[in-house]
N, C-alpha and C positions, 0 to 999 in steps of 0.2 A: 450547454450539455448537448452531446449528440445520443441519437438513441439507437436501436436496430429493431431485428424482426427477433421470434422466437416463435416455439408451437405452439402458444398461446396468444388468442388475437387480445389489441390494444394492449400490451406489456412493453418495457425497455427494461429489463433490468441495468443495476449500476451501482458501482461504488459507494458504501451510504460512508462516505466522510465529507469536511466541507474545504471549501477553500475558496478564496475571495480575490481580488484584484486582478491586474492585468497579467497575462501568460501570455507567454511568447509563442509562435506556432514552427514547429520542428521537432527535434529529439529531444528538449525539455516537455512539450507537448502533453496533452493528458491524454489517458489510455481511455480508447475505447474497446470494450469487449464487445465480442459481436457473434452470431452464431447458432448455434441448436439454443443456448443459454446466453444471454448477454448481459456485459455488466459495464459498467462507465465512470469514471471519477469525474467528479461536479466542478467546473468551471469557477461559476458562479456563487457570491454570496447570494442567499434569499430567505424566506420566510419559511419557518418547519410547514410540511403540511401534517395535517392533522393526524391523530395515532385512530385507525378505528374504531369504531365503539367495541365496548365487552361490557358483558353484565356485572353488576355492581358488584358480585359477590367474587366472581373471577378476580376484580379488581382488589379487592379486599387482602386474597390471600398473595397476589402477586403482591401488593404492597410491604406485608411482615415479610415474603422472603426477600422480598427486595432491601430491607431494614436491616436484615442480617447477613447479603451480601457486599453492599455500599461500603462499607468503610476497602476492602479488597479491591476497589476500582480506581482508577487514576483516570484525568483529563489529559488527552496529548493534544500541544499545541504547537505547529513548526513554522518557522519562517523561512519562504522557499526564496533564497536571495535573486538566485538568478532568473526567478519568474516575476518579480514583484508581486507575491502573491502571499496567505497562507493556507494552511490546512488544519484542520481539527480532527481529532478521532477519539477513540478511546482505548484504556490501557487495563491487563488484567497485572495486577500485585504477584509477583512469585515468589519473591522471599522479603524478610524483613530488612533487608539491608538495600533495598531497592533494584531487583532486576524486573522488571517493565515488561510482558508479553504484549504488543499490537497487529496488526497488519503492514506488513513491507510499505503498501501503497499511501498509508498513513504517513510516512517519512519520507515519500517518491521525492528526493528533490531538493529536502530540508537542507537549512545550511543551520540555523538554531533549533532546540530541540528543548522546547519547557513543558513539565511533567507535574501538574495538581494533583496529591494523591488527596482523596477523598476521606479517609479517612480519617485526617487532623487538619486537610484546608491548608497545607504548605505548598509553595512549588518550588520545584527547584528544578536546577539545568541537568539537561541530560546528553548522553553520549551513546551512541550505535553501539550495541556490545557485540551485534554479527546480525545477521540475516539470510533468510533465503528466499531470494526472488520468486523463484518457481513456483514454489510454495506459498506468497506473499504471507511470508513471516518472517517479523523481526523481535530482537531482546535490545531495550533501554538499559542504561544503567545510569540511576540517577545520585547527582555527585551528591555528598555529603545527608545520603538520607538512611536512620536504622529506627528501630522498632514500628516497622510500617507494619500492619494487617496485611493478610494474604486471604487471597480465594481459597474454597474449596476444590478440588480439580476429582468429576467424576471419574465413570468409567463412557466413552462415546460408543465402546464397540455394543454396549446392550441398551442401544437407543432401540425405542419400537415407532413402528408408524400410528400416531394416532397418539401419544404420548403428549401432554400439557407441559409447556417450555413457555419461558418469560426471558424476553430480551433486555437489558439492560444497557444506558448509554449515554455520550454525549450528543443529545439527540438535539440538531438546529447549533451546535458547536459552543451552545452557552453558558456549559458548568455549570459548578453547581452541582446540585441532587440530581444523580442520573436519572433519567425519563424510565418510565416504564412501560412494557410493550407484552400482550399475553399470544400465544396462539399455541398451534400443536405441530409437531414434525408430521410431514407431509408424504417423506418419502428421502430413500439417503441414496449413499454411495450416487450425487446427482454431479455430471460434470458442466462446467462452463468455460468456453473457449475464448482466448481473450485477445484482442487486436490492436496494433499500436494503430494511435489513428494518422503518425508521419510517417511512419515505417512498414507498417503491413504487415506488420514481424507477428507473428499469433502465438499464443503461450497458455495451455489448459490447467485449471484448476480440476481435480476430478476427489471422487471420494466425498462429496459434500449431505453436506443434512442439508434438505429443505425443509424449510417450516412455512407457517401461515403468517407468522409474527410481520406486524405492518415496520418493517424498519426505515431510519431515515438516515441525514445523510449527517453526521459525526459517531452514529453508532458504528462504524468500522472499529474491529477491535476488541469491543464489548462483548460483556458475558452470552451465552444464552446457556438457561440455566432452570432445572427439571424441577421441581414443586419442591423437592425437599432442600434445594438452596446448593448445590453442586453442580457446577461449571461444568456442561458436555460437548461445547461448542466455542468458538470463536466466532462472530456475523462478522463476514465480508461483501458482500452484494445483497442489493435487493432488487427484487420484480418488480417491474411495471412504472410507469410513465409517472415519475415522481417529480416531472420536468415542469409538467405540466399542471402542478399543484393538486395531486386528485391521490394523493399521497401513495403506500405502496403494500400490493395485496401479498406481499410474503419478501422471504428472504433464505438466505444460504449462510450455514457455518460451516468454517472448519473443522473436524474433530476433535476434541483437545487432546486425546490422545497423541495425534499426530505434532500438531502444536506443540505439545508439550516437551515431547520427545525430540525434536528441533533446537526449541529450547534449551535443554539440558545440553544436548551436543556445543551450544554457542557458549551455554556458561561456563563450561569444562575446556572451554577453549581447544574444539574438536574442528579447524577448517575441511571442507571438502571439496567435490566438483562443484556441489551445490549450494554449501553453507560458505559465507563469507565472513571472516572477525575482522573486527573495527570498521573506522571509516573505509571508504574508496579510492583508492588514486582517483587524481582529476586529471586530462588532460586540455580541460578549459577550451572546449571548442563545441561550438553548435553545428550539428550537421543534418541536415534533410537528405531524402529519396530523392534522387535522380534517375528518370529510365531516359538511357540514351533512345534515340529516333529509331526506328526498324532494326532496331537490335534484339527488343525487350532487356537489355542489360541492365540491372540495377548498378547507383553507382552510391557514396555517404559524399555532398557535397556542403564545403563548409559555407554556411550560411552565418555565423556570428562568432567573435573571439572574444573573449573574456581578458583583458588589458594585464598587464604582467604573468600572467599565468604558462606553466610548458609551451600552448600552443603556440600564443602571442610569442616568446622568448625565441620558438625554431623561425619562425620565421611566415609562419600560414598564413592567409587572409583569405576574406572569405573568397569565393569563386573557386579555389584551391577542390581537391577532390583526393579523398585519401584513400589510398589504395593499399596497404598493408600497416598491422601494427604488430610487434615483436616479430616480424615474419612472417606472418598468417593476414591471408589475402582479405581484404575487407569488400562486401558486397554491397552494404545497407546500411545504414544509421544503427541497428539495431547490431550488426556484426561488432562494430566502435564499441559500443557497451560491453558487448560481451567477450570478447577480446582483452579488454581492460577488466574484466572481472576479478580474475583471480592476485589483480597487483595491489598493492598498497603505496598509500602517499611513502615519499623516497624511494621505492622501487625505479631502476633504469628503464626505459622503454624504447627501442628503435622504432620511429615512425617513419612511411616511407608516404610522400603525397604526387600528384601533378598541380602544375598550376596551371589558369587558363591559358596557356600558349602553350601547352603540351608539355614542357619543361618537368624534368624530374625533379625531385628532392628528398635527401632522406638528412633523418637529425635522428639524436640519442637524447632522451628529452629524460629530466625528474620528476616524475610525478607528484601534483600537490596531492592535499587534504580538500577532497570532492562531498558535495553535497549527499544526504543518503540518496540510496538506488533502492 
């Protein structure tokens, strides 16, 4: 886990999802957020840290509404193939025939995608039904699942400061009865600026509730949700040095107005600039940040090829240095992704690269079926 600064001394905020085993360092790479507000997805498997104390009566009633939101929850769990890793988070229920609300970052990567809903303790496989990066919001759609429970979904625009919210989640990634977490909105409309930590590429979440709620790292996803048991948040990030086992003095949701409304656009099969359906073209290539010598010129140079894939197939290896995709000049690792955003597995794509002796090259490549983004 890396951390940063914020205007609060001893904090890192960070991604509370989890994820375990080796990752590779480059453009599959974990994000780090960094900034006024900072937030980080977790490297590392490790131990929860503790949820902070609250009085026994606080606990009590966060308990019954927690009784009566639970079965509305799902466990996400993905297998990021090309990190050897995985990720946990958690999922809100939106209809009963299984469409999945999480966070984007939750699936950053996924090549499988397995969904417990809580409700009746089944799991079954899931599929990307769209997302939006920006937004870090995605919609599951989980195969062969109907009469599932759903959330309640408030209203977020008449959250107040100082209002009693309970987070709900897969807290420490180990299913099961979501954890429960009490505190109070802190203060909203709060933004946080987020930083790839290969690419330097930076991407702000803004509009968020803060709360006090101690969140950890699989609650990505999870409800947060007001005394009378109605969802006004999505938790995406938490504050403070959760690295360091001293677990975490607050956290950030999305609106679920906003979420929600995302949502419906991915279900209704509404693409946009910024909504994506289905999976992603791949084009099966690892690339890092290069600044050429007294240029300052960023350049996306390929560091790893993923064996039968488009890349592999044109001809790339690593050393290679890509310099345009469909036409549009590529600056950054982070330009590669976005660039290949709007395409889908089978879409055509003209790539154009140098190799290291200067040499040109261009191919018209297929794009596969790519991990989520």
């Amino acid at each position: 886990m890396r951390g940063g600064s914020r205007d609060e001394p001893g904090a890192a905020p960070r991604r509370p999802h989890r994820r375990g085993g080796l990752a590779v360092a480059a453009a599959w790479a974990v994000l780090v957020l960094a900034a006024t507000l900072v937030a980080a997805l977790a490297l590392n498997s490790r131990p929860a840290a503790p949820r902070t104390a609250v009085p026994h009566g606080a606990v009590s009633r966060a308990s019954a509404v927690a009784a009566a939101v639970d079965p509305g929850l799902a466990d996400v769990v993905c297998t990021l193939g090309y990190q050897y890793a995985t990720s946990a988070g958690t999922g809100l229920v939106l209809t009963s025939s299984g469409e999945v609300l999480t966070n984007n970052h939750v699936i950053d990567g996924a090549t499988v995608v397995e969904v417990t809903d809580v409700g009746n303790g089944r799991t079954y496989p899931a599929t990307v039904a769209g997302y939006d990066q920006a937004l870090d919001i995605a919609v599951l759609k989980l195969m062969g699942a109907s009469g599932l429970k759903t959330v309640t979904l408030g209203v977020s625009a008449k959250v107040t400061i100082g209002e009693a919210v309970i987070a709900l989640g897969n807290a420490g990634g180990k299913g099961g009865t979501p954890s429960v977490a009490v505190g109070e909105v802190t203060s909203v409309n709060e933004s946080i600026t987020a930083t790839d930590a290969a690419t330097h590429a930076s991407e702000q979440l803004t509009g968020l509730i803060r709360t006090s709620v101690p969140l950890q790292s699989g609650d990505s996803g999870g409800p947060l949700v007001t005394a009378a048991g109605t969802v006004i948040g999505m938790d995406t990030a938490a504050s403070t040095g959760y690295e360091f086992g001293s677990g975490s003095a607050g956290g950030f949701a999305i609106p679920i107005g906003r979420a929600a409304a995302i949502a419906a656009q991915i279900e209704s099969a509404r693409a946009s600039a910024t909504v994506h359906l289905g999976a992603p073209g791949f084009l099966g290539v690892q690339v890092a940040l290069y600044v050429v010598p007294f240029s300052f010129r960023a350049e996306a140079v390929v560091v790893g090829i993923v064996p039968g894939l488009p890349a592999a197939k044109a001809g790339l290896v690593p050393g290679d240095v890509i310099v345009s995709i469909a036409g549009h000049a590529v600056a950054s690792p982070s330009s590669v992704q976005a660039l290949l955003g709007p395409y889908h597995p089978g879409d055509r794509v003209n790539v154009a690269w140098r190799d290291f002796a200067g040499r040109a090259h261009t191919a018209t490549v297929v794009l596969a079926t790519g991990p989520a983004v």
